[in-house]
TORKOL-4160 file (C-alpha; in steps of 0.2 Angstrom, whole numbers, padded with zeros to 4 digits, m for minus):
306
<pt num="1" X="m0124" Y="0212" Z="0065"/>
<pt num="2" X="m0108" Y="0208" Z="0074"/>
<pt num="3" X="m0102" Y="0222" Z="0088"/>
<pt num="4" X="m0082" Y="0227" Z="0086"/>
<pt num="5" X="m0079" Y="0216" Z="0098"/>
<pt num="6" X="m0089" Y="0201" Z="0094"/>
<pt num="7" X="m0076" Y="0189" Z="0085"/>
<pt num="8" X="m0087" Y="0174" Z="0089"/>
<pt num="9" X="m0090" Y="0166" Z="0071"/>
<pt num="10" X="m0103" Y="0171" Z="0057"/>
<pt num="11" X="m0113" Y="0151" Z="0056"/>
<pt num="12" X="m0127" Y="0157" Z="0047"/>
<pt num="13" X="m0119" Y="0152" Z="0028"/>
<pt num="14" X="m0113" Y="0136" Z="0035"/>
<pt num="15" X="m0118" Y="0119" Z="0030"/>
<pt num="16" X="m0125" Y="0109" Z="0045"/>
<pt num="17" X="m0130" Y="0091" Z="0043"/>
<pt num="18" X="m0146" Y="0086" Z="0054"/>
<pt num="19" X="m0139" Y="0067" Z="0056"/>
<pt num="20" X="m0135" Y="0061" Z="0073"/>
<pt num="21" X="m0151" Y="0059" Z="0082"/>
<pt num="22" X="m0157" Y="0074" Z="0075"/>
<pt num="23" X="m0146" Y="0087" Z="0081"/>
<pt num="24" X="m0138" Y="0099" Z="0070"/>
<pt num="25" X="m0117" Y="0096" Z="0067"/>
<pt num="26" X="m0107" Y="0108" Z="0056"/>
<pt num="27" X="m0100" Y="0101" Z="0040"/>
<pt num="28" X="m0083" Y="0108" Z="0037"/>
<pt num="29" X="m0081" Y="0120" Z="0022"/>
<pt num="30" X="m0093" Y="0135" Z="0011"/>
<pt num="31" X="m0105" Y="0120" Z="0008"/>
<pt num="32" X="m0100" Y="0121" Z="m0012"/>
<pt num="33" X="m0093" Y="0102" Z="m0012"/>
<pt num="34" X="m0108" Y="0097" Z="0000"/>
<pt num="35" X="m0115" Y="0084" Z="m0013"/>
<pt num="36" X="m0097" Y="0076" Z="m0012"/>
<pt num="37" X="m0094" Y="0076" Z="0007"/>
<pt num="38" X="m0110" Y="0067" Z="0009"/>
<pt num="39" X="m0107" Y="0055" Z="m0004"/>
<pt num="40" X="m0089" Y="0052" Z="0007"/>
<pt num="41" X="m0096" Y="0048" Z="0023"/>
<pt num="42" X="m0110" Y="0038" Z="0016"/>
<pt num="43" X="m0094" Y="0029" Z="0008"/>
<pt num="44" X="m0087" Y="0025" Z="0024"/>
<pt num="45" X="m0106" Y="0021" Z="0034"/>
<pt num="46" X="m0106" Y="0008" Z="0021"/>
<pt num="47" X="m0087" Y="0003" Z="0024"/>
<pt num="48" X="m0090" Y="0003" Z="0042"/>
<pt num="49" X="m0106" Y="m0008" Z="0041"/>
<pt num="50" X="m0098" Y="m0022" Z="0028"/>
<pt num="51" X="m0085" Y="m0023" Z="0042"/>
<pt num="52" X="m0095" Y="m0025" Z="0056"/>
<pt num="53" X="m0104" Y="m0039" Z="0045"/>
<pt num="54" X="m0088" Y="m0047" Z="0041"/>
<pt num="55" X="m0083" Y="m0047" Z="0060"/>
<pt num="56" X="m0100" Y="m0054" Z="0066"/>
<pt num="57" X="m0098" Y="m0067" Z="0054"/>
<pt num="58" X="m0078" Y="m0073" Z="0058"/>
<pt num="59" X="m0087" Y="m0072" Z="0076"/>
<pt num="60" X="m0099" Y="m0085" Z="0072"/>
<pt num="61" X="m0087" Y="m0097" Z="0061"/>
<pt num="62" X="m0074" Y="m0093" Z="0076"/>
<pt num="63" X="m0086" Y="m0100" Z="0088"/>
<pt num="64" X="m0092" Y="m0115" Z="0076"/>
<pt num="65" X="m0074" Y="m0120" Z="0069"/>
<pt num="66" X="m0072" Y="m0121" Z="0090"/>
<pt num="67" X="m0087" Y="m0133" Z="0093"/>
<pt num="68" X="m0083" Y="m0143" Z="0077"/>
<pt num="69" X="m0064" Y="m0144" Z="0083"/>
<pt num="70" X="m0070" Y="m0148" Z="0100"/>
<pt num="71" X="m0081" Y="m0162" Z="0097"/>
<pt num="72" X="m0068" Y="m0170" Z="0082"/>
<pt num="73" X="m0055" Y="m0171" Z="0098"/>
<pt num="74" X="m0063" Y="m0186" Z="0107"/>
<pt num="75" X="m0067" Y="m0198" Z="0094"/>
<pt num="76" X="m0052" Y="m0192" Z="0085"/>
<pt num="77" X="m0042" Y="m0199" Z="0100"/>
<pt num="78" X="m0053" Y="m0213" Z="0103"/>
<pt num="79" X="m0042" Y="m0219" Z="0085"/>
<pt num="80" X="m0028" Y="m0213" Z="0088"/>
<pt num="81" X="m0028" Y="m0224" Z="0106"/>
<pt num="82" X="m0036" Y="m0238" Z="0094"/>
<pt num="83" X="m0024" Y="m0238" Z="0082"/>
<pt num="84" X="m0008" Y="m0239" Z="0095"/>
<pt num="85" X="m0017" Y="m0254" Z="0103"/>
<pt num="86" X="m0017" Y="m0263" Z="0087"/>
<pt num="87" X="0000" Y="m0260" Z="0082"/>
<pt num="88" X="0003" Y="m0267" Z="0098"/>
<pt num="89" X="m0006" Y="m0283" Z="0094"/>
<pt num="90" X="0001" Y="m0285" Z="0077"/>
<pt num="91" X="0018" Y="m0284" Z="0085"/>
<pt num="92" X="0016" Y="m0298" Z="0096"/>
<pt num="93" X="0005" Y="m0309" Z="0082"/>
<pt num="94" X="0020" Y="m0307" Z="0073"/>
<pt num="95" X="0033" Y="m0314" Z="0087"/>
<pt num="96" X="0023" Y="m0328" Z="0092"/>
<pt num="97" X="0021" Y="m0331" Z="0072"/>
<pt num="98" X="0041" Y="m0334" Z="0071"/>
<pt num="99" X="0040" Y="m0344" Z="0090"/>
<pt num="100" X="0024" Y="m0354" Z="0081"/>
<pt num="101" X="0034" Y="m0358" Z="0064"/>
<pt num="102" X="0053" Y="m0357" Z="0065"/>
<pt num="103" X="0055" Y="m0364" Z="0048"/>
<pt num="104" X="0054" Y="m0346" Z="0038"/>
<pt num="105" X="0053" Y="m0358" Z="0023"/>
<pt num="106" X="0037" Y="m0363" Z="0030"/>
<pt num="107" X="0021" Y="m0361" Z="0018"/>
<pt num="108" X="0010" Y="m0356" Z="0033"/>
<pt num="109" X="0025" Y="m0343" Z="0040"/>
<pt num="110" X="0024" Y="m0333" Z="0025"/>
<pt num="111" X="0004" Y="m0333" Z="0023"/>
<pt num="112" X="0004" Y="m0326" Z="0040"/>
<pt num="113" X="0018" Y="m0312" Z="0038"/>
<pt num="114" X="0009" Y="m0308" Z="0022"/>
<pt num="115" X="m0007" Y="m0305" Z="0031"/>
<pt num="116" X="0002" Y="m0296" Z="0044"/>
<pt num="117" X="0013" Y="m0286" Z="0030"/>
<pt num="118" X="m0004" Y="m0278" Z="0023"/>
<pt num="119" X="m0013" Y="m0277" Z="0042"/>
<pt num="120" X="0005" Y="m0266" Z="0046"/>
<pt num="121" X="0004" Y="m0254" Z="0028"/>
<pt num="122" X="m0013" Y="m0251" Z="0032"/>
<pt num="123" X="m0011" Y="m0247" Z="0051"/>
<pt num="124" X="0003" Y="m0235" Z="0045"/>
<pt num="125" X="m0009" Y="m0227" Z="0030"/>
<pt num="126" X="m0022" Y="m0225" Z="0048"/>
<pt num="127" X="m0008" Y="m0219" Z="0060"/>
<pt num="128" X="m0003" Y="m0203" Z="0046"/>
<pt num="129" X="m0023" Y="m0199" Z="0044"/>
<pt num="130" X="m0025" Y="m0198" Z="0062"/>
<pt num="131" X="m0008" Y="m0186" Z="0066"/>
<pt num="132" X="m0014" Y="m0175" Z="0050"/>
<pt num="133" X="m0033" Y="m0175" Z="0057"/>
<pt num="134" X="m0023" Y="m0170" Z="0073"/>
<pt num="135" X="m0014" Y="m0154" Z="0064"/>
<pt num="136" X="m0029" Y="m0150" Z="0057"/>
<pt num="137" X="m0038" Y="m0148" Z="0073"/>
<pt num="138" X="m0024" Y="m0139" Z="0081"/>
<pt num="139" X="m0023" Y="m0126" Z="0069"/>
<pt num="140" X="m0041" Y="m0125" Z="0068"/>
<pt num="141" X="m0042" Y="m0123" Z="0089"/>
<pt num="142" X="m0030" Y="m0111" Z="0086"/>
<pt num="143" X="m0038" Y="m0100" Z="0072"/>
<pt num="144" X="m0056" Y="m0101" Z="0083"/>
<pt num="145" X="m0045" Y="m0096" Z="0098"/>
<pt num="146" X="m0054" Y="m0078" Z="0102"/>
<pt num="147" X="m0053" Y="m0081" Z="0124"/>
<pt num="148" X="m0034" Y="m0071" Z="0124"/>
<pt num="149" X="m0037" Y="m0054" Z="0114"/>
<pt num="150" X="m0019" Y="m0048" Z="0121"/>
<pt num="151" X="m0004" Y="m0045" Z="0113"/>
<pt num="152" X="0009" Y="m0061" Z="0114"/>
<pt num="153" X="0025" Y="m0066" Z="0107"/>
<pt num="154" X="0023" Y="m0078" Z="0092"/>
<pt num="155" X="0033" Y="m0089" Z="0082"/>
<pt num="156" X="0027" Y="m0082" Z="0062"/>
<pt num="157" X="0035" Y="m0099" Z="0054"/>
<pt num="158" X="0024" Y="m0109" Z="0066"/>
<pt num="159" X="0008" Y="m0096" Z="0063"/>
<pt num="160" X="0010" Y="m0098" Z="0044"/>
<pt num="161" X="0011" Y="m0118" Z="0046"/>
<pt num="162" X="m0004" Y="m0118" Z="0055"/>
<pt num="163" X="m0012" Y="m0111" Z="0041"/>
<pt num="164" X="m0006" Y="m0119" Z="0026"/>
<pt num="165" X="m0012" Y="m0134" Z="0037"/>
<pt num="166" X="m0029" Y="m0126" Z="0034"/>
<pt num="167" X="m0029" Y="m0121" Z="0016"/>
<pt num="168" X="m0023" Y="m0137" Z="0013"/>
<pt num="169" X="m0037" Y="m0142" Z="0002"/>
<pt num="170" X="m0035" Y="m0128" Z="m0009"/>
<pt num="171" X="m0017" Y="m0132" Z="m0016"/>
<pt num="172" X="m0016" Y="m0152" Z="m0013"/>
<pt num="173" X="m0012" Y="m0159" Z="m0030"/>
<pt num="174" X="m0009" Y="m0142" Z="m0041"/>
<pt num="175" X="0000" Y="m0131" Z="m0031"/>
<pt num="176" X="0018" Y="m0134" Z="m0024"/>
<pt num="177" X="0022" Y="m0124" Z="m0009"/>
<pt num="178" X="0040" Y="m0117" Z="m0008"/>
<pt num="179" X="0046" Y="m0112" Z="0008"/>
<pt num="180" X="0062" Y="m0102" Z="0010"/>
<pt num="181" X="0060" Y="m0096" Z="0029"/>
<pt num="182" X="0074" Y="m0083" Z="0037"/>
<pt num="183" X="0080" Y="m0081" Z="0057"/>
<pt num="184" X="0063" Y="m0073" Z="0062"/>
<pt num="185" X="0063" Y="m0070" Z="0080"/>
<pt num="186" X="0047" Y="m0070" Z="0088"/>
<pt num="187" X="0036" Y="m0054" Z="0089"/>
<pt num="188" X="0023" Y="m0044" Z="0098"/>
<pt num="189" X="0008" Y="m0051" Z="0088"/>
<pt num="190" X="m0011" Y="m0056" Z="0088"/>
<pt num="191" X="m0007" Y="m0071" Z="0082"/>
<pt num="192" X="m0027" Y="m0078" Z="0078"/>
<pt num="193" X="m0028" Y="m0062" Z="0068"/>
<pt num="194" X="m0011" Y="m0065" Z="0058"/>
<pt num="195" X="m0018" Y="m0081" Z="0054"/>
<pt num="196" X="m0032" Y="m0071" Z="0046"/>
<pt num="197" X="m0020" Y="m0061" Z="0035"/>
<pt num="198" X="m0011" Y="m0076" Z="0030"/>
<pt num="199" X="m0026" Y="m0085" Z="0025"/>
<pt num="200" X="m0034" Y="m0072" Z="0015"/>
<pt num="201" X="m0017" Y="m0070" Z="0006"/>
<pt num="202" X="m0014" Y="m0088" Z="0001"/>
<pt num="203" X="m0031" Y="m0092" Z="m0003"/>
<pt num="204" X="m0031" Y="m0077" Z="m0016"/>
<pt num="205" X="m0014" Y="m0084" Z="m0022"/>
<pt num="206" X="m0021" Y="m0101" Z="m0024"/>
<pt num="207" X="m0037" Y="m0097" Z="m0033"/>
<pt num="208" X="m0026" Y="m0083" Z="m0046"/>
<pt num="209" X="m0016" Y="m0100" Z="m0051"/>
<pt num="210" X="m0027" Y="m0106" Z="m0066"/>
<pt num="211" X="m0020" Y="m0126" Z="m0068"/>
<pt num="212" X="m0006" Y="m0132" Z="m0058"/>
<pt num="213" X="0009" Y="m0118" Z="m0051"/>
<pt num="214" X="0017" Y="m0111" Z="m0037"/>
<pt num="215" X="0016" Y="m0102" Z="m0022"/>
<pt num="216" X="0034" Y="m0094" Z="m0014"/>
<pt num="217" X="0034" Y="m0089" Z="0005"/>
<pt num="218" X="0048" Y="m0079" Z="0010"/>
<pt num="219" X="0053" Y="m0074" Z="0027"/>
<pt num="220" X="0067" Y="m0061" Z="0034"/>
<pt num="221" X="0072" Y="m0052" Z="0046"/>
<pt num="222" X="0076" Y="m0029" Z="0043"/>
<pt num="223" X="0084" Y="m0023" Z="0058"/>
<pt num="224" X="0068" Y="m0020" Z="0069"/>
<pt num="225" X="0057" Y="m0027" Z="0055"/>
<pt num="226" X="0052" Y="m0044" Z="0048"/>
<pt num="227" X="0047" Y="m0048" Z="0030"/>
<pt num="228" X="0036" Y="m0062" Z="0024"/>
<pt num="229" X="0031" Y="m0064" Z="0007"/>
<pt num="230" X="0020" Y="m0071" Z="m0001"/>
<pt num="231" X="0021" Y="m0075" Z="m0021"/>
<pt num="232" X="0011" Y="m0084" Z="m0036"/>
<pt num="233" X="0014" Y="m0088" Z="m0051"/>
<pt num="234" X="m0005" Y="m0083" Z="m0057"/>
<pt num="235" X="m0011" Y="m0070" Z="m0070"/>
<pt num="236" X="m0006" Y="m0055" Z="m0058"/>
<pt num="237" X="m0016" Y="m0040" Z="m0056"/>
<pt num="238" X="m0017" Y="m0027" Z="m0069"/>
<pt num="239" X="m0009" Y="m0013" Z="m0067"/>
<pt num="240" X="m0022" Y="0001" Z="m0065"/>
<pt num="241" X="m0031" Y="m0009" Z="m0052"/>
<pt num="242" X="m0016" Y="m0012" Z="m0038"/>
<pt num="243" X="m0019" Y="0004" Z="m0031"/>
<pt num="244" X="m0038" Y="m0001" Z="m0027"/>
<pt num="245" X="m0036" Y="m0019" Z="m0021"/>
<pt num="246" X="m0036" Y="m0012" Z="m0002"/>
<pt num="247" X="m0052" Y="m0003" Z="m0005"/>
<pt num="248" X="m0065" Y="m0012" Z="0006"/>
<pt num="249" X="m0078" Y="m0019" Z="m0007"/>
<pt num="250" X="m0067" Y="m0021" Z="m0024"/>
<pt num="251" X="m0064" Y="m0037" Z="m0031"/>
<pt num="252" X="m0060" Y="m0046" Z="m0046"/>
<pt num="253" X="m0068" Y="m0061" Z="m0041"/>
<pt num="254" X="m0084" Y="m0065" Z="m0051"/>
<pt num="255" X="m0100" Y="m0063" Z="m0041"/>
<pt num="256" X="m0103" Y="m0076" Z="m0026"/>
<pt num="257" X="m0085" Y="m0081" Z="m0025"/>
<pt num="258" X="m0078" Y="m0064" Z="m0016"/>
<pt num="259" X="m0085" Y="m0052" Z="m0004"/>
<pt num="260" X="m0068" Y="m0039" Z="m0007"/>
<pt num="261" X="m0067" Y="m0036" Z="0012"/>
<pt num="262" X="m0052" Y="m0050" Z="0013"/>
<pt num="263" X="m0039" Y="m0037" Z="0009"/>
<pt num="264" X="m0045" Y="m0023" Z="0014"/>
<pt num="265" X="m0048" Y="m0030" Z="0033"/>
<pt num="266" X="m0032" Y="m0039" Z="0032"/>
<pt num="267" X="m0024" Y="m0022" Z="0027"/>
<pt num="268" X="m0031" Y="m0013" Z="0043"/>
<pt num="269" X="m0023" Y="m0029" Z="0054"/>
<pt num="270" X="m0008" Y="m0026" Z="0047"/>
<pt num="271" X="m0009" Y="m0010" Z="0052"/>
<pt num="272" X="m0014" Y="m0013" Z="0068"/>
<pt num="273" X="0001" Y="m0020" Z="0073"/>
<pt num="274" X="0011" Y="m0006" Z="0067"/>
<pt num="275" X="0016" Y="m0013" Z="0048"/>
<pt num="276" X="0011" Y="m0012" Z="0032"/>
<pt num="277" X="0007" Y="m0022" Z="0018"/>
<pt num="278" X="0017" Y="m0020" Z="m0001"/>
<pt num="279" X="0011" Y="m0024" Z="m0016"/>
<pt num="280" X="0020" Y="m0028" Z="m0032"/>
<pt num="281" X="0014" Y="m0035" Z="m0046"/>
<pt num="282" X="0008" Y="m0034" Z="m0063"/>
<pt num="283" X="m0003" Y="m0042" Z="m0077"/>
<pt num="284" X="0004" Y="m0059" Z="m0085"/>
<pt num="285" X="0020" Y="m0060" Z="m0069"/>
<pt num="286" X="0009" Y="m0065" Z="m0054"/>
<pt num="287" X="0007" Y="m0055" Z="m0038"/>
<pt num="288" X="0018" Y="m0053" Z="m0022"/>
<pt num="289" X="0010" Y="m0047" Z="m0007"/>
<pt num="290" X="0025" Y="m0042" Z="0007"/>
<pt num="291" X="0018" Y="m0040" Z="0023"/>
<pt num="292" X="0031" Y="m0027" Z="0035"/>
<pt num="293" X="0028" Y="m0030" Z="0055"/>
<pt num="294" X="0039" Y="m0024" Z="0069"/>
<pt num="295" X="0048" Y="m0035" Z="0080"/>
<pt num="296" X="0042" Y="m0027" Z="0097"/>
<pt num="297" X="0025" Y="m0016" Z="0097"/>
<pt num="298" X="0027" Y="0004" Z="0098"/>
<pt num="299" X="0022" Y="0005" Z="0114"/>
<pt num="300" X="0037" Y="m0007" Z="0118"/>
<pt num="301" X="0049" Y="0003" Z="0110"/>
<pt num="302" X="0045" Y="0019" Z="0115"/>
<pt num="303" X="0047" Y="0011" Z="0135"/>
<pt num="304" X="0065" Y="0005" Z="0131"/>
<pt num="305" X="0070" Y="0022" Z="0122"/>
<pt num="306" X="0068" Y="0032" Z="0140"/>
């Protein structure tokens, strides 16, 4: 029994939980909704340890897609290199061709500047594989990049380039890209993790496009704000499930093809960096996903207001 001046507490009645290395923490409450607080943090123990999965495994494809990048540089520019020598050569076969036969009548002149006519198309068919292979090793470099974990100022038009150069494969020949950039100016970003968001949006938007379509990026600026949207022309999502699409673990994605931690870790980047990510769309109208950053972080802001 309690003196009159003993306020401390009455603990007896209350729930304790014996997790935690086998100390006893107090639980909140009369203990009547017990069953369903557990159930709630055993929710976010398993949310907590999907995400440390997910970010173990982007550690190891970070540090593969760096190896791959770095080893497809040398031999890449080893071509590259080759393939400026030889357009060299061909262009002074084809002087000394003219010097050689100055009759451009001549039957032999025109054998040789028809050989040199389909060595020159073909040089040029090599010369644009070797500068795409070199975007693609760029942007790769740049989504492995994991040695600068501090804030910077980025370019968002040259961020979302970088990774349409990456998702490439996923829209060449069905889906056409339409681009309708605003006047961003550069924020106060992660930019390897932004590449993330981008990435997880666009592949979603490709693979809810059944047969050819479209996907529509938008970009504007909102006072201290900037908008980039990102739009399909796919079935949409249904309107009772758009408010669970940023739960960690839901997908609509048939077993094997999704792991439902794409949106909801892209979410928490988002957020990260002071935003937010909209939603709107519905069944049979496609999907817009409106990611909201701020220009400067909120740190930055807060220095410049006093």
């Amino acid at each position: 029994m309690q003196g009159d001046g003993d306020h401390r507490p009455d603990r007896r009645n209350q729930p304790v939980s014996t997790r935690g290395g086998g100390k006893e923490v107090p639980l909140p409450g009369d203990g009547s909704n017990l069953p369903g607080r557990l159930d709630e943090v055993e929710g976010l123990l398993r949310e907590s340890r999907a995400r440390l999965a997910q970010a173990e495994k982007m550690a190891e494809l970070g540090n593969l897609v760096a190896g791959i990048a770095h080893e497809m540089n040398t031999p890449l520019a080893s071509v590259s290199s080759n393939t400026d020598t030889i357009a060299l050569v061909l262009q002074k076969l084809s002087g000394l061709i003219v010097s050689e036969f100055p009759d451009e009548s001549s039957p032999a002149r025109r054998r040789f500047e028809e050989a040199l006519s389909i060595a020159a198309e073909s040089l040029r068919t090599s010369r644009l594989a070797c500068d795409r292979i070199l975007r693609l090793v760029g942007a790769l470099r740049g989504f492995a990049r994991h040695d600068d974990l501090r804030m910077q100022k980025a370019d968002l038009h040259a961020v979302i380039e970088s990774t349409l150069a990456l998702v490439a494969h996923e829209l060449k020949g069905r889906i056409k890209v339409v681009k309708e950039y605003g006047d961003l100016p550069e924020i106060e970003c992660y930019p390897d993790q932004l590449n993330q968001v981008f990435m997880n949006l666009l592949v979603n938007a490709a693979q809810a496009i059944t047969g050819p379509g479209e996907i529509r990026i938008r970009t504007s600026r909102d006072r201290d704000m900037v908008r980039i949207s990102i739009s399909d022309s796919g079935s949409g999502i249904p309107t009772e499930l758009v408010s669970r699409v940023f739960d960690s673990g839901f997908t609509t994605k048939k077993a094997g093809e999704g792991t439902g931690l794409g949106l909801s870790i892209s979410n928490r980047i988002v957020q990260s960096h002071g935003g937010r990510i909209e939603l709107d769309g519905g069944a049979g109208r496609g999907a817009t996903f409106t990611i909201v950053l701020p220009v400067r972080t909120t740190g930055e802001r807060k220095t410049n207001e006093h």
